[in-house]
gemmi code that builds the backbone of each chain (N, CA, C; Angstrom):
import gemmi

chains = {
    "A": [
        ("UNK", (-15.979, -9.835, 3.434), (-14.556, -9.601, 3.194), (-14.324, -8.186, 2.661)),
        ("UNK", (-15.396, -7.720, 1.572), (-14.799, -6.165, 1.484), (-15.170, -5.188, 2.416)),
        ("UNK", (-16.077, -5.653, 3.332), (-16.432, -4.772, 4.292), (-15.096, -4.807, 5.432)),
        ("UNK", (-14.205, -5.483, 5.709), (-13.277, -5.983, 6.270), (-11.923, -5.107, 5.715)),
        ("UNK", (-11.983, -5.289, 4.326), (-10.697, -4.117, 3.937), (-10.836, -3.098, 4.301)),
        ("UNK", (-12.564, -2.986, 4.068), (-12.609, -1.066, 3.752), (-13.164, -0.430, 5.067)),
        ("UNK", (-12.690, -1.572, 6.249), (-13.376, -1.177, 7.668), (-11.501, -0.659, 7.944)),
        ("UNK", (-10.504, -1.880, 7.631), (-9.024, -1.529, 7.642), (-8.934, -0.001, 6.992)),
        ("UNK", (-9.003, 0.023, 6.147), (-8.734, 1.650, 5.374), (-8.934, 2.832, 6.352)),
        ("UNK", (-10.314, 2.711, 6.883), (-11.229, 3.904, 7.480), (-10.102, 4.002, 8.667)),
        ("UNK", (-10.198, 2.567, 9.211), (-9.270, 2.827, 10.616), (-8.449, 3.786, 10.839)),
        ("UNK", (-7.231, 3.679, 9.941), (-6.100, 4.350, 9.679), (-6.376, 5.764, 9.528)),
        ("UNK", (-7.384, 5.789, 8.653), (-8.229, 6.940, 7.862), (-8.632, 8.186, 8.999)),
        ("UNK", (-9.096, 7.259, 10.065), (-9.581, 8.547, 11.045), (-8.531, 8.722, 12.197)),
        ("UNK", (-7.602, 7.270, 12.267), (-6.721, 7.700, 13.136), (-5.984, 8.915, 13.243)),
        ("UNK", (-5.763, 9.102, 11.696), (-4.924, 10.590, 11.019), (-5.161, 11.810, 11.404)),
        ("UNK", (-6.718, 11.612, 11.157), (-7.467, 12.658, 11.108), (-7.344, 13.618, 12.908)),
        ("UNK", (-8.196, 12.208, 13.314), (-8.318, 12.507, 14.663), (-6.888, 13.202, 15.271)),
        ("UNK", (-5.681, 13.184, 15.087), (-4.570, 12.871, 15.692), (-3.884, 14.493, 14.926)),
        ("UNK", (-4.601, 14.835, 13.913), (-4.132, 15.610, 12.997), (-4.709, 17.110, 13.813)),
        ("UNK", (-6.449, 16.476, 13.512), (-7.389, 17.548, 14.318), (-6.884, 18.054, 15.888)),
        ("UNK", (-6.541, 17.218, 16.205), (-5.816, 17.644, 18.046), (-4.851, 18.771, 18.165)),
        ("UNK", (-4.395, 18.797, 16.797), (-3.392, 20.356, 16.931), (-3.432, 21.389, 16.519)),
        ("UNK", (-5.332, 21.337, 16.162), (-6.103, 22.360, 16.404), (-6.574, 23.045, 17.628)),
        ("UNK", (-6.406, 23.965, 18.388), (-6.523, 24.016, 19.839), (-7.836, 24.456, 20.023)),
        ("UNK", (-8.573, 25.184, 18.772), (-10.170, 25.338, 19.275), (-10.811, 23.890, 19.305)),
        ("UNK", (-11.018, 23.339, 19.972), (-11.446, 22.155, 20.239), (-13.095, 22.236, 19.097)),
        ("UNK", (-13.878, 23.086, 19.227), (-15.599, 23.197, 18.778), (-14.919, 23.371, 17.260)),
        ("UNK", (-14.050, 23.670, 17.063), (-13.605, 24.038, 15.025), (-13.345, 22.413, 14.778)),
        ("UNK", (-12.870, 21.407, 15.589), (-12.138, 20.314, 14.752), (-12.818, 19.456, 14.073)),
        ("UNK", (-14.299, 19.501, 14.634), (-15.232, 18.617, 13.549), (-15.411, 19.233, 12.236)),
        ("UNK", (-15.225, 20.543, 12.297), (-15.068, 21.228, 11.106), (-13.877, 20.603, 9.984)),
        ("UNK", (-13.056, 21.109, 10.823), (-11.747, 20.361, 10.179), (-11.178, 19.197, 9.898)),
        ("UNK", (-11.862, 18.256, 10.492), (-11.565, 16.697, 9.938), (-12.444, 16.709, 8.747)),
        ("UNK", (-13.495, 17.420, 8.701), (-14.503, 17.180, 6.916), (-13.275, 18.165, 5.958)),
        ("UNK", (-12.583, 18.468, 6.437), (-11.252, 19.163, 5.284), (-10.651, 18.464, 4.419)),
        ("UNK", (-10.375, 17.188, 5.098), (-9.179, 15.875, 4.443), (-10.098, 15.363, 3.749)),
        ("UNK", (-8.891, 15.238, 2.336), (-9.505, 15.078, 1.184), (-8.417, 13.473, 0.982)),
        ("UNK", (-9.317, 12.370, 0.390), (-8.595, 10.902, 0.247), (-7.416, 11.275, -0.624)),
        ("UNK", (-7.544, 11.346, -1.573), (-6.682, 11.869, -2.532), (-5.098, 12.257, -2.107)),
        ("UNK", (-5.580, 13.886, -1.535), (-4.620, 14.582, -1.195), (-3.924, 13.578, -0.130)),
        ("UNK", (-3.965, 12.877, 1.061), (-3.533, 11.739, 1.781), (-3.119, 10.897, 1.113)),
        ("UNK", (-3.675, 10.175, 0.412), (-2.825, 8.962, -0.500), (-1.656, 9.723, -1.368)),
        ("UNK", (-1.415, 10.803, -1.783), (-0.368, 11.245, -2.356), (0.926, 11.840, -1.440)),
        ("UNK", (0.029, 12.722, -0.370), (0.832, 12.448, 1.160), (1.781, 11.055, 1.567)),
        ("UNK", (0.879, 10.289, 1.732), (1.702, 9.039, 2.386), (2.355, 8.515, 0.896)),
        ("UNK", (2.214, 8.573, 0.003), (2.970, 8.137, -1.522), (4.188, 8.501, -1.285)),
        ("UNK", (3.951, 9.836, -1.127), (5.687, 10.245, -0.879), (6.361, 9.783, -0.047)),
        ("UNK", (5.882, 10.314, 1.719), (6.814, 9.516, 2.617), (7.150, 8.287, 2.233)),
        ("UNK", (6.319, 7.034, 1.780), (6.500, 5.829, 1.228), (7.801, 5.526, 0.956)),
        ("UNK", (7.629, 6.261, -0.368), (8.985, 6.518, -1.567), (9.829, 7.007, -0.821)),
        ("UNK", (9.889, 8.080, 0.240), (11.047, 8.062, 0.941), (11.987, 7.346, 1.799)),
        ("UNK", (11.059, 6.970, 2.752), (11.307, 6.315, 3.366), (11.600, 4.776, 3.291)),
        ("UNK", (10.953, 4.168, 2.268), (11.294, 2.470, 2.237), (12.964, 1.835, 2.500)),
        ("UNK", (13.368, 2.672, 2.095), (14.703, 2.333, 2.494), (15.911, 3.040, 3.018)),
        ("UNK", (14.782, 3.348, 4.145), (15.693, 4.411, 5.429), (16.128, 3.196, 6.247)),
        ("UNK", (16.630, 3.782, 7.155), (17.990, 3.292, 8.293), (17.068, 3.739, 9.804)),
        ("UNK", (16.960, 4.876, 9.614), (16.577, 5.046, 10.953), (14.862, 4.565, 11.466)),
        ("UNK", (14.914, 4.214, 12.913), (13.448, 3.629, 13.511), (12.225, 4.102, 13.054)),
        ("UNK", (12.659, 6.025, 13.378), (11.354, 6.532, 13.271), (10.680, 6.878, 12.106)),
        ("UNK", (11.595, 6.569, 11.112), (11.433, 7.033, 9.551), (10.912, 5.244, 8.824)),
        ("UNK", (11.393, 4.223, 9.694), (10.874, 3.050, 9.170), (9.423, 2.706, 9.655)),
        ("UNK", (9.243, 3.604, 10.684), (8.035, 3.399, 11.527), (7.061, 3.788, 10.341)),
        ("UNK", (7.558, 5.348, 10.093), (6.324, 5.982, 8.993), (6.099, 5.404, 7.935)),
        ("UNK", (7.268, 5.223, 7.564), (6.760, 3.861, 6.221), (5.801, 2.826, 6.198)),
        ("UNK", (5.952, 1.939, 7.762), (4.992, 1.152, 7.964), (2.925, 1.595, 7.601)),
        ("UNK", (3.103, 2.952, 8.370), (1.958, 3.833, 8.090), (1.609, 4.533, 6.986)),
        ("UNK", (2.703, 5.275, 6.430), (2.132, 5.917, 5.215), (2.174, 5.056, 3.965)),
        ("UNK", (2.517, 3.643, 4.013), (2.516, 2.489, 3.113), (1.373, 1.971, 3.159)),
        ("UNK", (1.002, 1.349, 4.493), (-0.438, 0.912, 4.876), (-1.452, 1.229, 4.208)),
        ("UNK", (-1.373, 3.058, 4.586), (-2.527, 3.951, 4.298), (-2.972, 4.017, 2.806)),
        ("UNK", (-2.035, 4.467, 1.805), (-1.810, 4.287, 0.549), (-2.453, 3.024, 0.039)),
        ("UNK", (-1.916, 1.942, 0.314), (-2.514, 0.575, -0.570), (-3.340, 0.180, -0.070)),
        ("UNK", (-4.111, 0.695, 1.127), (-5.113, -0.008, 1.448), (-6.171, 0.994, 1.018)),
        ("UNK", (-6.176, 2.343, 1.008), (-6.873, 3.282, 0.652), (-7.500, 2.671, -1.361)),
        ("UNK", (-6.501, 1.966, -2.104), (-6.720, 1.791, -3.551), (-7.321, -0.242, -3.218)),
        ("UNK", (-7.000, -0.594, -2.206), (-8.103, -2.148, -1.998), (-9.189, -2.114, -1.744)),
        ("UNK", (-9.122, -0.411, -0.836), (-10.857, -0.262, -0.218), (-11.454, -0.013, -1.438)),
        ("UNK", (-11.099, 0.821, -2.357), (-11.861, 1.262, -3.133), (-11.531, 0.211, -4.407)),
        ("UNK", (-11.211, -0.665, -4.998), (-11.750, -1.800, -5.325), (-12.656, -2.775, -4.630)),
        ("UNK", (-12.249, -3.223, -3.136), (-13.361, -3.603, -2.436), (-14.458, -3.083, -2.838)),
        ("UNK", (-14.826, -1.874, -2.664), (-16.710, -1.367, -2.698), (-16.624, -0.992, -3.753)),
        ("UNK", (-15.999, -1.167, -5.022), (-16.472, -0.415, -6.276), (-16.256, -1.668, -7.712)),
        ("UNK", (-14.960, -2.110, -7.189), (-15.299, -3.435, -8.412), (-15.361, -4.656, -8.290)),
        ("UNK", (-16.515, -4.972, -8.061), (-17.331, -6.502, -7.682), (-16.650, -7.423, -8.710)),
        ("UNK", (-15.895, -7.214, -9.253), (-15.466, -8.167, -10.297), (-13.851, -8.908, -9.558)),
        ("UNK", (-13.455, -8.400, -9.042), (-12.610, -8.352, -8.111), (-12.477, -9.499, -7.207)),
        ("UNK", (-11.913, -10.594, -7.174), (-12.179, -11.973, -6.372), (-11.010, -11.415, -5.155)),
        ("UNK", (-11.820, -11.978, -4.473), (-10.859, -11.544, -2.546), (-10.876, -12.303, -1.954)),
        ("UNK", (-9.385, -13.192, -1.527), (-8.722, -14.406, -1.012), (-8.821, -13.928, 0.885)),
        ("UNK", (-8.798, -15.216, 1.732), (-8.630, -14.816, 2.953), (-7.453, -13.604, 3.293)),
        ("UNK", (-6.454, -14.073, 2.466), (-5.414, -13.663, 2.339), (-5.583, -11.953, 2.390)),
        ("UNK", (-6.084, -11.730, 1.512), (-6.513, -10.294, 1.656), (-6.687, -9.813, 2.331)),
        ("UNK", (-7.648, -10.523, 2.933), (-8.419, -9.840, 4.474), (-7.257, -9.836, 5.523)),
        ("UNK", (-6.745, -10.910, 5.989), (-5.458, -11.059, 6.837), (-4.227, -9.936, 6.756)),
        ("UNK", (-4.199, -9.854, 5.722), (-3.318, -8.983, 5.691), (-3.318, -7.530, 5.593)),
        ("UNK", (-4.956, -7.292, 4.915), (-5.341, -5.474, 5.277), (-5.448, -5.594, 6.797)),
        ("UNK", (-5.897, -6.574, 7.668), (-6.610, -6.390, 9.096), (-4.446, -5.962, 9.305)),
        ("UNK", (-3.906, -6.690, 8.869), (-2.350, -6.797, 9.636), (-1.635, -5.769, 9.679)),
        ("UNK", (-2.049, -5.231, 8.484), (-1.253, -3.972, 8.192), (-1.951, -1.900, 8.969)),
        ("UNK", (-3.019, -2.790, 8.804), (-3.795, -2.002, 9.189), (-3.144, -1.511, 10.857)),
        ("UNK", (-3.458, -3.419, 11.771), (-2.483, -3.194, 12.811), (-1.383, -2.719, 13.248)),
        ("UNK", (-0.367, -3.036, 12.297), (0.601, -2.566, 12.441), (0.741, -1.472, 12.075)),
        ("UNK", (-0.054, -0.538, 11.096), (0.289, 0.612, 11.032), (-0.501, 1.850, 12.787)),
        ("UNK", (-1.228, 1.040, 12.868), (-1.639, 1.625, 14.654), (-0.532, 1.653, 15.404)),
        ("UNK", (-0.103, 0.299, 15.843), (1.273, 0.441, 16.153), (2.718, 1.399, 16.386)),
        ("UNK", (2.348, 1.623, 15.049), (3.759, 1.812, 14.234), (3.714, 3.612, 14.755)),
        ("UNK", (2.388, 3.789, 14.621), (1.827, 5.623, 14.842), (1.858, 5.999, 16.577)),
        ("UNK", (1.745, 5.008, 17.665), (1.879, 5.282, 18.392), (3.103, 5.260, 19.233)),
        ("UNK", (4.136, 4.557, 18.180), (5.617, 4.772, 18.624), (5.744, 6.347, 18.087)),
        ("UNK", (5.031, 6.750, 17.173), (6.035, 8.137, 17.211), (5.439, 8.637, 16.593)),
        ("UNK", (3.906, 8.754, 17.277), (3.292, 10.121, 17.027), (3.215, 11.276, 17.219)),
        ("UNK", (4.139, 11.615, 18.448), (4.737, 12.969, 19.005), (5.871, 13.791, 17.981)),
        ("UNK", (6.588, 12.735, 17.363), (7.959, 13.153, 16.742), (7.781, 13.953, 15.907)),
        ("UNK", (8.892, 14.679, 15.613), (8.648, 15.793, 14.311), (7.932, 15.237, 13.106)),
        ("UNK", (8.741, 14.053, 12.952), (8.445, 13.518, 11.374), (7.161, 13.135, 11.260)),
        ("UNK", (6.708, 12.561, 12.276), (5.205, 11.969, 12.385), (4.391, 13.695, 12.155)),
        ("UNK", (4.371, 14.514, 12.853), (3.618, 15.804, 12.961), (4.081, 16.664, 11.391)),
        ("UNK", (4.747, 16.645, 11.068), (5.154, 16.830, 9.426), (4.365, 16.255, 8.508)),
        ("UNK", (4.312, 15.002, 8.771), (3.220, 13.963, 8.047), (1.878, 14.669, 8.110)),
        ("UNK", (1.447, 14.556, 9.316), (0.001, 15.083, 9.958), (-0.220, 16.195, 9.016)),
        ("UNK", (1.073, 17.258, 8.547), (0.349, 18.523, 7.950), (0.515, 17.979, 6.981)),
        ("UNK", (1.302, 17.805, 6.162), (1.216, 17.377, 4.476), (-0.096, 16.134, 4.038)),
        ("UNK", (-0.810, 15.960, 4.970), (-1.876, 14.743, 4.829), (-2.893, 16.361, 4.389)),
        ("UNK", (-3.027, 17.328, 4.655), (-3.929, 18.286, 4.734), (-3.537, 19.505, 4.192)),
        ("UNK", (-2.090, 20.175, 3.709), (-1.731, 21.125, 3.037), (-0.811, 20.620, 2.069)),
        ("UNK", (-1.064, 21.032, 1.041), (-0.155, 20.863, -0.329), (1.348, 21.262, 0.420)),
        ("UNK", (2.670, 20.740, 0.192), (3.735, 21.710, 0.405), (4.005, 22.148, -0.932)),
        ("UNK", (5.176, 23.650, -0.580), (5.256, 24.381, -2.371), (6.396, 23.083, -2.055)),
        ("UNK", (7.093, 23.269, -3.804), (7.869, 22.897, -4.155), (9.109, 23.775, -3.845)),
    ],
    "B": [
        ("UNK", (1.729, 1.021, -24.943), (2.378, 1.349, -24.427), (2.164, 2.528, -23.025)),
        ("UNK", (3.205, 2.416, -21.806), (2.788, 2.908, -20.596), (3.633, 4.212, -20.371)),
        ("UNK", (2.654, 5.783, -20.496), (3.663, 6.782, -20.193), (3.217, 7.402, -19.052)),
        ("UNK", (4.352, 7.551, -18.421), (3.927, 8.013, -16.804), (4.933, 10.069, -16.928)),
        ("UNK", (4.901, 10.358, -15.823), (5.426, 11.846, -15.686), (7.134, 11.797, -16.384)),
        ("UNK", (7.116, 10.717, -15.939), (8.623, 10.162, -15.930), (9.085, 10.009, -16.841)),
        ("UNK", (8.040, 9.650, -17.974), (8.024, 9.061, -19.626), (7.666, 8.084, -19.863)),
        ("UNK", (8.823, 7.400, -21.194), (7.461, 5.912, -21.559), (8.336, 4.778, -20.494)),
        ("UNK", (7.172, 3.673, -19.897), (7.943, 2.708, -19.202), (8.579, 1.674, -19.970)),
        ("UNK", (9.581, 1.368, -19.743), (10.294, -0.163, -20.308), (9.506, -1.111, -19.416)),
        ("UNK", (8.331, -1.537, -20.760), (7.622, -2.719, -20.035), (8.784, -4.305, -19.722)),
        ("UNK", (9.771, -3.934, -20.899), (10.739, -5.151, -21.133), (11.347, -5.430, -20.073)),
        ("UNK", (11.976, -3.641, -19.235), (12.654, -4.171, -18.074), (11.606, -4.201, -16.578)),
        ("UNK", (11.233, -4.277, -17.227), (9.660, -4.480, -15.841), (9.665, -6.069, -15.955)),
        ("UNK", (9.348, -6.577, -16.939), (9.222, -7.883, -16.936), (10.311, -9.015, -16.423)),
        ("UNK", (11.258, -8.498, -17.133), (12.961, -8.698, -16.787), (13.028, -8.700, -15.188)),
        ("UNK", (12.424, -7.600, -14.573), (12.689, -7.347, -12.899), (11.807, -8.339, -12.486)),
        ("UNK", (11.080, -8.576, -12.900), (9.647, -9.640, -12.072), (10.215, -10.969, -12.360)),
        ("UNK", (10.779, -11.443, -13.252), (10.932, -12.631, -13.560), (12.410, -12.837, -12.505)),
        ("UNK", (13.158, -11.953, -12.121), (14.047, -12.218, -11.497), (13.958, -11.964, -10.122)),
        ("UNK", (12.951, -11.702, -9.563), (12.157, -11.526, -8.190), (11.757, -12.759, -8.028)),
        ("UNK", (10.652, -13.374, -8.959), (10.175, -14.391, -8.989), (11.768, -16.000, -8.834)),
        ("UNK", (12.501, -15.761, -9.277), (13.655, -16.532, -9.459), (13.735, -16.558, -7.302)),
        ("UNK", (14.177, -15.070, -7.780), (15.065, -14.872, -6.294), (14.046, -15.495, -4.977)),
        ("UNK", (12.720, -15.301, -5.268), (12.104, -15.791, -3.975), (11.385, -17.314, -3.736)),
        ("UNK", (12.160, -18.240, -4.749), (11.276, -19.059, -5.756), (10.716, -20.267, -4.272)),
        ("UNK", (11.990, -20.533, -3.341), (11.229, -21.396, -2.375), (9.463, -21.214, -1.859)),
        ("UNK", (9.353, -19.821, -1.800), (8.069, -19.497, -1.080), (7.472, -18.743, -2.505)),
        ("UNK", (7.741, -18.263, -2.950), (6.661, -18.144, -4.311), (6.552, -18.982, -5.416)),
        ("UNK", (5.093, -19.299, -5.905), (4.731, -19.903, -6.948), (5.238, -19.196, -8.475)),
        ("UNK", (4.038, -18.087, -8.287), (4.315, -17.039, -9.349), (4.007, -15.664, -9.460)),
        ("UNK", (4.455, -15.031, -10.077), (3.935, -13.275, -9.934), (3.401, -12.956, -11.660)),
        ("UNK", (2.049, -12.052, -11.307), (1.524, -11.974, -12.287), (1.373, -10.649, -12.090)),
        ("UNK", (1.234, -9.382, -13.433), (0.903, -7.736, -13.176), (0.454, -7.779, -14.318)),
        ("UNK", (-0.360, -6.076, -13.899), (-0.941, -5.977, -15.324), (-0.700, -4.382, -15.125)),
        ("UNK", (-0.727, -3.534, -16.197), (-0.812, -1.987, -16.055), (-1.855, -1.525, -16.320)),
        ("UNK", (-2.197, -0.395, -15.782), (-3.359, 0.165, -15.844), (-3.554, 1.595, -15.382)),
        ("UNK", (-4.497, 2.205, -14.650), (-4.391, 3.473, -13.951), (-5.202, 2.979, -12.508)),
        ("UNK", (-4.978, 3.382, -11.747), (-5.571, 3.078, -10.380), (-6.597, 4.105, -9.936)),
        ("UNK", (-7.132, 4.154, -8.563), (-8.286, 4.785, -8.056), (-8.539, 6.454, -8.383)),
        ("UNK", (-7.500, 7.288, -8.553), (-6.765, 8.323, -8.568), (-6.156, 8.728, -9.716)),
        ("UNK", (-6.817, 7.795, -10.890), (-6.509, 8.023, -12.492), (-4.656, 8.262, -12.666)),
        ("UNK", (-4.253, 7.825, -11.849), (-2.332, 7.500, -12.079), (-2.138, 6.097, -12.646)),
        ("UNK", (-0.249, 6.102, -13.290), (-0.213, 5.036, -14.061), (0.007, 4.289, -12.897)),
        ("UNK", (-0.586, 2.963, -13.190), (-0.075, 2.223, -12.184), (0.068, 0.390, -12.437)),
        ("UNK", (1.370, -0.047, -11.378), (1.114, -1.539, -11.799), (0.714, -2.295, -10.530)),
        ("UNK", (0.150, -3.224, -11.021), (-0.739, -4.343, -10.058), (-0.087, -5.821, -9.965)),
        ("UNK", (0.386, -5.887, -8.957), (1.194, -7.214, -9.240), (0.346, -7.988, -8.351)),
        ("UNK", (0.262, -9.463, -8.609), (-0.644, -10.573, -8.095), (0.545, -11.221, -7.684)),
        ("UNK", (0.902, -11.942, -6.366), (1.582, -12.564, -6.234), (1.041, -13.821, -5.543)),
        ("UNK", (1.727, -14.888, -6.235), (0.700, -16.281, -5.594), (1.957, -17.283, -4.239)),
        ("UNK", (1.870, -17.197, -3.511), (2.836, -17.560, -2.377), (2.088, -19.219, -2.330)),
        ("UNK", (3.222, -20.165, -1.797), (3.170, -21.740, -1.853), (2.575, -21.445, -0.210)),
        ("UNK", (1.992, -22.634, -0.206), (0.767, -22.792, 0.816), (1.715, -22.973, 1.955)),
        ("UNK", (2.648, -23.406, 2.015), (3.651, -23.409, 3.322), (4.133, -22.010, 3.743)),
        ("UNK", (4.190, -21.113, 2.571), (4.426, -19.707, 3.126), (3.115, -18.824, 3.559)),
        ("UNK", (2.091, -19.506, 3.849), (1.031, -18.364, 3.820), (0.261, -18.004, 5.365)),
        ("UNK", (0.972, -19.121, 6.133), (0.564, -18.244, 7.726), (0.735, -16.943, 8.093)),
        ("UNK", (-0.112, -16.344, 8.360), (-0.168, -14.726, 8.379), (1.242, -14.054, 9.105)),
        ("UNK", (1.787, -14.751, 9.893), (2.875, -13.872, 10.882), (4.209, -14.002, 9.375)),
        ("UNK", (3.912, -15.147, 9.231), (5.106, -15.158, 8.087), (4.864, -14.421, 6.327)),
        ("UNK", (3.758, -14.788, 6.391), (2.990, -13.965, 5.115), (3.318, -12.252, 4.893)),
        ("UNK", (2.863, -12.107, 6.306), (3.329, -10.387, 6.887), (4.475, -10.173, 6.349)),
        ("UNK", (5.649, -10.746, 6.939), (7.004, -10.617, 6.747), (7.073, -10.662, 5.074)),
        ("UNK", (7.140, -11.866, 4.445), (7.071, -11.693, 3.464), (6.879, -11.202, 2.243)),
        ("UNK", (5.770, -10.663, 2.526), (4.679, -9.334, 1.786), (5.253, -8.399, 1.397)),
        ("UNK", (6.034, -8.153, 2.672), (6.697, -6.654, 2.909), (8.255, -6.836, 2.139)),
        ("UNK", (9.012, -7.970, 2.356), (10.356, -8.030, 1.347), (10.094, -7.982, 0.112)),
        ("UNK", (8.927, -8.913, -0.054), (8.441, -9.437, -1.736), (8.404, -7.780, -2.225)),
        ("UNK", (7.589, -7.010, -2.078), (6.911, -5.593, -2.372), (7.833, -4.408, -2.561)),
        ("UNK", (8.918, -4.358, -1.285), (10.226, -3.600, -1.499), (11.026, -3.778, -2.636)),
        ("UNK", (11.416, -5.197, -2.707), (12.021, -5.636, -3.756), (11.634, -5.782, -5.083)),
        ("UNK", (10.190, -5.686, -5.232), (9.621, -5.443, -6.691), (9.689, -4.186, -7.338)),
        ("UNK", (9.299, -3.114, -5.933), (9.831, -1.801, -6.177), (10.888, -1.508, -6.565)),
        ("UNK", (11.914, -2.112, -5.881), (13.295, -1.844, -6.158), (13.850, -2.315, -7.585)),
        ("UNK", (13.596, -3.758, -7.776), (13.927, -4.173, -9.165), (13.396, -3.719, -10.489)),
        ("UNK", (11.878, -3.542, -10.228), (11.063, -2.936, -11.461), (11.379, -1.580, -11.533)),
        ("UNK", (12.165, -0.599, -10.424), (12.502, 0.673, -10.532), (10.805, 1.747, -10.907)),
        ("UNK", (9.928, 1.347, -9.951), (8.269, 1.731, -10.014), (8.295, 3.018, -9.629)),
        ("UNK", (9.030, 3.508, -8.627), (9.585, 4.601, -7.794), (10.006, 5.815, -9.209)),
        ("UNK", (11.394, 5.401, -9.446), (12.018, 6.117, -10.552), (11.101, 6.417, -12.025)),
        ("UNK", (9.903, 5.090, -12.245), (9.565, 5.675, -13.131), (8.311, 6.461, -12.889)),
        ("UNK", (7.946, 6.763, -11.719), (6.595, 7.248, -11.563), (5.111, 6.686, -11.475)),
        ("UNK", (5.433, 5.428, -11.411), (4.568, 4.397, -11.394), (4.381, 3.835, -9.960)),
        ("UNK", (2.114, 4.170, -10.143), (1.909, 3.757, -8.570), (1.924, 1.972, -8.654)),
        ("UNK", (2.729, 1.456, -7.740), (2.605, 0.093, -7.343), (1.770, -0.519, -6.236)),
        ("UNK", (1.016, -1.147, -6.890), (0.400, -2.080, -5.604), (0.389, -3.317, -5.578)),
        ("UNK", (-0.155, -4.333, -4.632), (0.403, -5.403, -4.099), (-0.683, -6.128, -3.229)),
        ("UNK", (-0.999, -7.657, -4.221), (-1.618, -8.686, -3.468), (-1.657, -9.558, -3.549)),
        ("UNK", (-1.447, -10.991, -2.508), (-0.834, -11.681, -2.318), (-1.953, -12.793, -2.133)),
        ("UNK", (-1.739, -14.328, -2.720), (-3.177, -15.281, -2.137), (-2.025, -16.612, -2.471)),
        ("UNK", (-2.131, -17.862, -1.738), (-1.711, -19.151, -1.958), (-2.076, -19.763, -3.062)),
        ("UNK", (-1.265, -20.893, -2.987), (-1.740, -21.678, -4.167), (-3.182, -22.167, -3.972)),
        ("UNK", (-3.452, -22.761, -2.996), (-4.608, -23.134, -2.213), (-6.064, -22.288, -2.827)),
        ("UNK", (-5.596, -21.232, -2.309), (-6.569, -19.959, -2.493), (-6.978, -19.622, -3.971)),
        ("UNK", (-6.070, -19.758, -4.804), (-6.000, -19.750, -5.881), (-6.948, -20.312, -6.681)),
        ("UNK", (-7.070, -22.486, -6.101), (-7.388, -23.136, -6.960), (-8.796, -22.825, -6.836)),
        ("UNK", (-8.728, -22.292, -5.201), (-10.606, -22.565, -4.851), (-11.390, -21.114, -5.727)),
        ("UNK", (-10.585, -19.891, -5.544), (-11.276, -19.060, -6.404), (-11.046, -19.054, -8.564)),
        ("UNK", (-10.064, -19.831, -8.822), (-10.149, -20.140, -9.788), (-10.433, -18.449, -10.859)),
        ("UNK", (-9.400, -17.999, -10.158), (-9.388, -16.043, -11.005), (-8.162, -16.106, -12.058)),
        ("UNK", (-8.553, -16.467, -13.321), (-7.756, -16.217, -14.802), (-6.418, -14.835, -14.279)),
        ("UNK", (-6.621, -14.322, -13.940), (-5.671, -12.739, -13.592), (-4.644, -13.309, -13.001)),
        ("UNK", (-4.951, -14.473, -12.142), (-3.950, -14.862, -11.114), (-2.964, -16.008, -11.917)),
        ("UNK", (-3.747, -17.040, -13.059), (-2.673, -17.842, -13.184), (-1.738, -17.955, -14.154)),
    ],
}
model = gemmi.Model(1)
for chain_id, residues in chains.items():
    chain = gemmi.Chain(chain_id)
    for i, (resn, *xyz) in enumerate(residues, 1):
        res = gemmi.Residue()
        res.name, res.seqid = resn, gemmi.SeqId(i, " ")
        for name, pos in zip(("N", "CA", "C"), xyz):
            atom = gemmi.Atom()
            atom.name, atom.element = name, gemmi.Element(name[0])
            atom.pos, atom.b_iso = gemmi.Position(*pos), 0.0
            res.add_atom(atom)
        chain.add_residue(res)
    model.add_chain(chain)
structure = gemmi.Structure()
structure.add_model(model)
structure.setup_entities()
């Protein structure tokens, strides 16, 4: 079962990456550049959109929520999964990282082209100023 | 006591918001339990346990659920406004009895 959350986490985890790295056009630099993304800096990434978005109106902004929500809480289950064994984990758990997990795949390939989605992509990997 | 960027939290109206979540969703939830702490990423954060009645816990409906229950905790506990990371997990009564986890009841 925690191998199951923290297989959900990664998913998402490289979907980003991968999807992020593509709009790098030297193709031989992007393995470089996916070892760039830092967990952290991403979970505070998708924190925000989160907070923004939860209670938007429009599709493509509810879409990202679905994803940058996902990413976030499953990123802090994985890492209880593999780090505190003390931690009891219901089917339930599992069902629902595998679900969300899904749906945040989903949710990225409705509108991974869109501005907002490609906005995301950079703030997962550059600080913005304030 | 819990101080986030935001300042100190009103654990009172945190509690106040949960107990009236818990009211509002009472057909399909048992009970909601949190605790504060700091999460993976050393931020303040709260952990809410939510225990859903065994008739609500088929995954297509669970899904759905998850996702109102979670908005609305946000929204009522005001987690957002105070700077506080929220997270969220959900097990039946069922599930409950068989793992028998003190946190949960």
């Amino acid at each position: 079962m925690r191998r199951a959350i923290s297989t959900a986490y990664y998913a998402i985890f490289h979907l980003l990456i991968e999807d992020a790295c593509c709009n790098w056009t030297r193709a031989e630099q992007r393995s470089k550049l996916a070892r760039m993304f830092d967990h952290g800096r991403m979970a505070e990434a998708s924190r925000v959109r989160a907070k923004e978005f939860k209670s938007a109106t429009g599709s493509a902004e509810l879409l990202l929520y679905t994803v940058a929500d996902a990413f976030w809480q499953l990123q802090e289950q994985r890492h209880a999964a593999d780090y505190d064994l003390s931690n009891t984990l219901s089917t339930a758990d599992v069902e629902l990282a595998i679900n969300q997990a899904t749906g945040a795949f989903r949710s990225w390939n409705a509108i991974r082209t869109e501005q907002i989605a490609q906005d995301y992509l950079f703030a997962l990997l550059f600080r913005e100023r304030a | 006591m819990i101080f986030t960027a935001a300042g100190r939290v009103n654990e009172a109206e945190i509690e106040s918001a949960v107990r009236k979540v818990e009211k509002d969703f009472e057909p399909e939830v048992d009970r909601i339990r949190y605790s504060f702490g700091e999460d993976h990423l050393d931020a303040p954060a709260v952990f809410f346990r939510i225990v859903v009645r065994d008739e609500a816990r088929p995954i297509t409906h669970l899904m759905d659920l998850a996702q109102r229950i979670s908005i609305t905790l946000m929204n009522e506990a005001r987690t957002d406004e105070n700077d506080l990371h929220a997270y969220f997990r959900y097990r039946s009564v069922s599930e409950q009895q068989q793992l028998r986890d003190p946190a949960w009841d």
